[in-house]
N, C-alpha and C positions, 0 to 999 in steps of 0.2 A: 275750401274743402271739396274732394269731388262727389260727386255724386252714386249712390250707391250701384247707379246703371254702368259709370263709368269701372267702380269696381267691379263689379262683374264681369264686364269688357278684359281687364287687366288679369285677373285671375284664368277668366278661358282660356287667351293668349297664350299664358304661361303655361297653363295644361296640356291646350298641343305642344307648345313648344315644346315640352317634355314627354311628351306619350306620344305626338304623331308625329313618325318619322317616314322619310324617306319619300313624302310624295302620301302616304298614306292616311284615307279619311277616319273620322270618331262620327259613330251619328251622337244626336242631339240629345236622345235621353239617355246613354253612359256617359255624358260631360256634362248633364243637370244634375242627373242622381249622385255624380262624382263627387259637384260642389254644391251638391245641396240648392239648386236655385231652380224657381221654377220652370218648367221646359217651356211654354211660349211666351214667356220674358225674357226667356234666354234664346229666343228663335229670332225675337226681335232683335237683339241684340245684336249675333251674329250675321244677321241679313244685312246691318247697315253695316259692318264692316267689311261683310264681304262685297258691297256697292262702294266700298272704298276700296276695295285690291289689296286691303289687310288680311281677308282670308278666303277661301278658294273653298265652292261647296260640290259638291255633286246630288243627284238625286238617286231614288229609287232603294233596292232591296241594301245595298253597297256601297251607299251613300253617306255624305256624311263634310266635315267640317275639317277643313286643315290650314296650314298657314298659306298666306297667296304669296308668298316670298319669303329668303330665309331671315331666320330668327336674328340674327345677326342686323338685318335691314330693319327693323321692325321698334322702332322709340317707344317708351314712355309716353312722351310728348306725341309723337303722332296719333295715341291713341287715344289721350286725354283730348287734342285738339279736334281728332273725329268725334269721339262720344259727347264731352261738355265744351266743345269750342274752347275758343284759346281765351275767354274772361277770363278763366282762373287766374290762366300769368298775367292778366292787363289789368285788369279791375284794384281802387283805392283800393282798401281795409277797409275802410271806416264807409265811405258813399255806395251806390248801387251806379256811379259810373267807372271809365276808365280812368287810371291816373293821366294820361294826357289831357281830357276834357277840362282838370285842373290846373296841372302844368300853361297849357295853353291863356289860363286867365290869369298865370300870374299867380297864383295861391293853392300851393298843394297841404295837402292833408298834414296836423301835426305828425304824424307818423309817417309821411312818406321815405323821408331819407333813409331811416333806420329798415322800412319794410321792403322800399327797393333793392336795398343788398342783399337782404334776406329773400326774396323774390327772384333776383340773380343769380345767386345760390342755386335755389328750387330748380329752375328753369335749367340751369347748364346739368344738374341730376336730371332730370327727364329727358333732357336731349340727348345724352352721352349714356345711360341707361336702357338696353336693348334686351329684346324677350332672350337670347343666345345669353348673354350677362345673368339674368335672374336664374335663369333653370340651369345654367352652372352652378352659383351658389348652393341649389339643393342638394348637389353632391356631398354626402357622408354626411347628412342632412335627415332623411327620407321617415324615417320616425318622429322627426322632432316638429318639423314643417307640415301644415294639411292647408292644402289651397284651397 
């Protein structure tokens, strides 16, 4: 599961993608008030992406938060593996280590085979899954969808 920091990562994302065009910043409190989440949980949040070149800030009156590259460039997966690290895609099911630390002894999890493809799965969706991909979908959408 990720974590609900991580959702909030993925949802901002997709709100610029969608609403900050052109180069153009959102401050901090209309993209908390937007999606409801609180504004210095959601300052944190943005800081470490934007220390990752995920998103591009500026300061003062004009200030404010955008993509640090196009949406287009911008995974699933890259965002899950800045916000919760990449355990999510590495980690058994069943243990609190990685499936290799198993693999490696010779004895993986009863469920490993079945959850590896289902893992492989997950994994090629987050990679191939881009903020331009999602906020396409919204199109003829926009009443139905609230991020």
């Amino acid at each position: 599961m990720l974590s609900n920091t991580c959702k909030y990562a993925i949802r901002a994302l997709i709100y610029l993608g969608r609403y900050s065009k052109n180069g153009e910043k959102i401050g901090i409190k209309k993209i908390a008030g937007d999606l409801g989440i609180p504004t210095p949980f959601l300052g944190k949040i943005l800081q470490n992406l934007v220390k990752h070149k995920i998103l591009s800030s500026t300061k003062g009156p004009n200030g404010g938060f955008g993509l640090g590259k196009p949406a287009g460039e911008i995974t699933l997966y890259e965002i899950v593996k800045t916000v919760d690290g990449e355990d999510f895609f590495l980690n058994c099911l069943i243990s609190l280590e990685p499936c290799s630390v198993h693999i490696e002894k010779g004895k993986p999890c009863a469920v490993h085979k079945r959850f590896n493809e289902v893992r492989s799965a997950l994994m090629q969706f987050y990679l191939k899954t881009t903020i331009a991909s999602v906020t396409s979908d919204f199109d003829g959408h926009k009443n139905l969808i609230r991020i």
